[in-house]
C-alpha positions, 0 to 999 in steps of 0.5 A, spaced: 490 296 671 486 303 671 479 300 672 481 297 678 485 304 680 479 306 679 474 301 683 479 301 688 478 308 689 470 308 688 471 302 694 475 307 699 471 312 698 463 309 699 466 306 704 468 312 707 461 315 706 458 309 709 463 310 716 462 317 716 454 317 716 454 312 721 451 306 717 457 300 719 454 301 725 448 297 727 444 300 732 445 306 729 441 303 722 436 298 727 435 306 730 432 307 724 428 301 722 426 301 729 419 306 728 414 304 733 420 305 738 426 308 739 427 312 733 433 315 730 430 318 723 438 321 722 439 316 716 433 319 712 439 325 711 444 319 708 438 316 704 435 324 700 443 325 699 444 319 695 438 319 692 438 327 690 446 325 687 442 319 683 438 322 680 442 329 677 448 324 676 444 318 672 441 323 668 447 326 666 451 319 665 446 316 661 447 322 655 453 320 655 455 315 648 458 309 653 462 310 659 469 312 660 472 305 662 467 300 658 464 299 651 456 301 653 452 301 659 449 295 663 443 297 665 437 291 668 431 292 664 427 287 667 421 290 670 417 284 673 415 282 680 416 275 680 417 269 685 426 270 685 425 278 686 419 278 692 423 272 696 430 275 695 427 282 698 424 278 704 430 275 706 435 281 705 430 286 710 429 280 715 437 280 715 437 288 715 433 288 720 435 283 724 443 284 723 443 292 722 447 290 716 446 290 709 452 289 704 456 295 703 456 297 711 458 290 713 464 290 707 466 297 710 466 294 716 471 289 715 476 295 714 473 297 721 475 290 724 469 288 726 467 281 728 460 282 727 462 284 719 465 278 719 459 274 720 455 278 715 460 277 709 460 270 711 452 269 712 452 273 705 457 268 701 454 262 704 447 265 700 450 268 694 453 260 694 446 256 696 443 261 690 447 258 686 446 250 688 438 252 687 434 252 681 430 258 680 
């Protein structure tokens, strides 16, 4: 029950992060991806923010013995580049670029009873359900 108080809580808040930084709204992102036209490079102040609390918080987190709701850490440990992870990316950027969605925007902005949203978690499920028939 507390991991998913605290799941839920963790949820609400990026999903408020997300919202207030503008980045449920499509032409505001498609703004940002759109560098040889109108250009919005107001995101760039969500990313450097996300990225300076990754770096100060990973860094501190991982001297810690083991979290606080689980036996160890869960760290990926691949490196390679390979065929899976090239097409993966390839196909996450198109639909960003064409939908101004990635995952976490369009999941909070199911909250915001956009239709739009909908479709995107949709079309993310339906890939998430053709990966797994696929034999990679």
């Amino acid at each position: 029950m507390k991991n998913s108080a605290v799941a839920l809580i963790c949820g609400i808040m990026f999903g408020a992060g997300l919202t207030l930084s503008q980045m449920t709204d499509p032409a505001k992102v498609l703004s940002f991806l759109d560098i040889a036209g109108n250009w919005d490079p107001s995101l760039i102040f969500v990313m450097l923010g996300a990225l300076t609390v990754t770096m100060i918080s990973f860094r501190r987190i991982l001297k810690k013995p083991s979290p606080l709701w689980a036996q160890r850490f869960v760290i990926a440990n691949r490196t390679a580049l390979d065929k899976p992870l090239i097409l993966g990316s390839a196909i996450f950027g198109i639909g960003w670029g064409i939908t101004g969605y990635c995952p976490g925007p369009s999941v909070a902005g199911l909250g915001l009873g956009n239709t739009e949203a909908l479709i995107m978690v949709c079309a993310i499920y339906a890939g998430f359900w053709a990966q797994g028939k696929m034999k990679v």
